[in-house]
N, C-alpha and C positions, 0 to 999 in steps of 0.2 A: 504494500500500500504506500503511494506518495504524501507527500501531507496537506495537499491540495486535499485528496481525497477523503482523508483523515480530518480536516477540517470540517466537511462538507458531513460526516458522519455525524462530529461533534453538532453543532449548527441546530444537524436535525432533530438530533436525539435531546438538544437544550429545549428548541422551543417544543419537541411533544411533551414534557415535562414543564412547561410554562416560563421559560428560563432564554433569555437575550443572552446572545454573545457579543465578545470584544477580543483584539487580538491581545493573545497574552505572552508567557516565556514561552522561547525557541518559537514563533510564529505559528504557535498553537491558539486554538481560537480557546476562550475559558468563559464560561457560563460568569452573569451578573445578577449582583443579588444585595437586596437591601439586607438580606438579614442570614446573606453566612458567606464566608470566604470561600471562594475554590483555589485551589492552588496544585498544578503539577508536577509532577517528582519524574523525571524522566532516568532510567538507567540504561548505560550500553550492554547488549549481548553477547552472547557467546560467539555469534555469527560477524562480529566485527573484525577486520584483518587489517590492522592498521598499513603491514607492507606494502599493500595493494591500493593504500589512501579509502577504504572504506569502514563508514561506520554505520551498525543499526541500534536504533534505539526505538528501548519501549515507554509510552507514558503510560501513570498511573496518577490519576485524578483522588486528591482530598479534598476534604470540607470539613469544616467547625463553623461552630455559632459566630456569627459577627459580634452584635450585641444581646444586650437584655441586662434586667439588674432594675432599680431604681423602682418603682410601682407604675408597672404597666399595667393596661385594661384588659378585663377579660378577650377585648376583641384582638387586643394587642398580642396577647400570647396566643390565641386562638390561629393568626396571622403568622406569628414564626412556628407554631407545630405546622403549618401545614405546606408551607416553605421546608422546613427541616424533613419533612414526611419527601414530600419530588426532590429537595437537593440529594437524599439519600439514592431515593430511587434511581435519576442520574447518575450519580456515582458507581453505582452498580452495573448499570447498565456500559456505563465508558467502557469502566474497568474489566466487563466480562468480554469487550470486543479485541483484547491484545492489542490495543492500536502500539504499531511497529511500522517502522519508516527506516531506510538505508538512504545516508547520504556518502558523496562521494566525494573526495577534493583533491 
């Protein structure tokens, strides 16, 4: 997979989850969100051959609460459970696609 593509997977699987994207690290697209951070953790693989100038890597998508604390309204929390409920779901779903990309330089 390129990361066009890879992008394009992210995109879709943000908004069926109700979730905009923005470009984020390594010109990966990452889900926006009032009320939790995504942030990507990319590692290189086994399949990387540096002598040949190629690398593959994998991302793996996390998330944590942004805020809360202070006395919020019921509707308030009602509004990050159910943000926290599709950021999860998202997550899941990235993370179950191996998204993997080889670059070459």
């Amino acid at each position: 997979m390129n990361r066009a593509a890879i992008n394009e997977a992210i995109r879709a699987a943000a908004k069926a989850h109700g979730f905009t994207t923005r470009e984020g690290f390594q010109g990966l697209e990452e889900p926006e969100s009032e009320e939790l951070n995504f942030i990507w953790k990319t590692r290189t693989t086994e399949n990387t051959d540096w002598v040949v100038h190629r690398v593959e890597q994998e991302a793996e998508l996390m998330a944590s609460v942004r805020k809360m604390g202070g006395h919020p309204s019921p509707e308030e929390l009602l509004k990050t459970a159910d943000e926290i409920r599709r950021g999860a779901e998202l997550v899941m779903e990235l993370n179950r696609m191996k998204l993997t990309w080889t670059e070459e330089f």
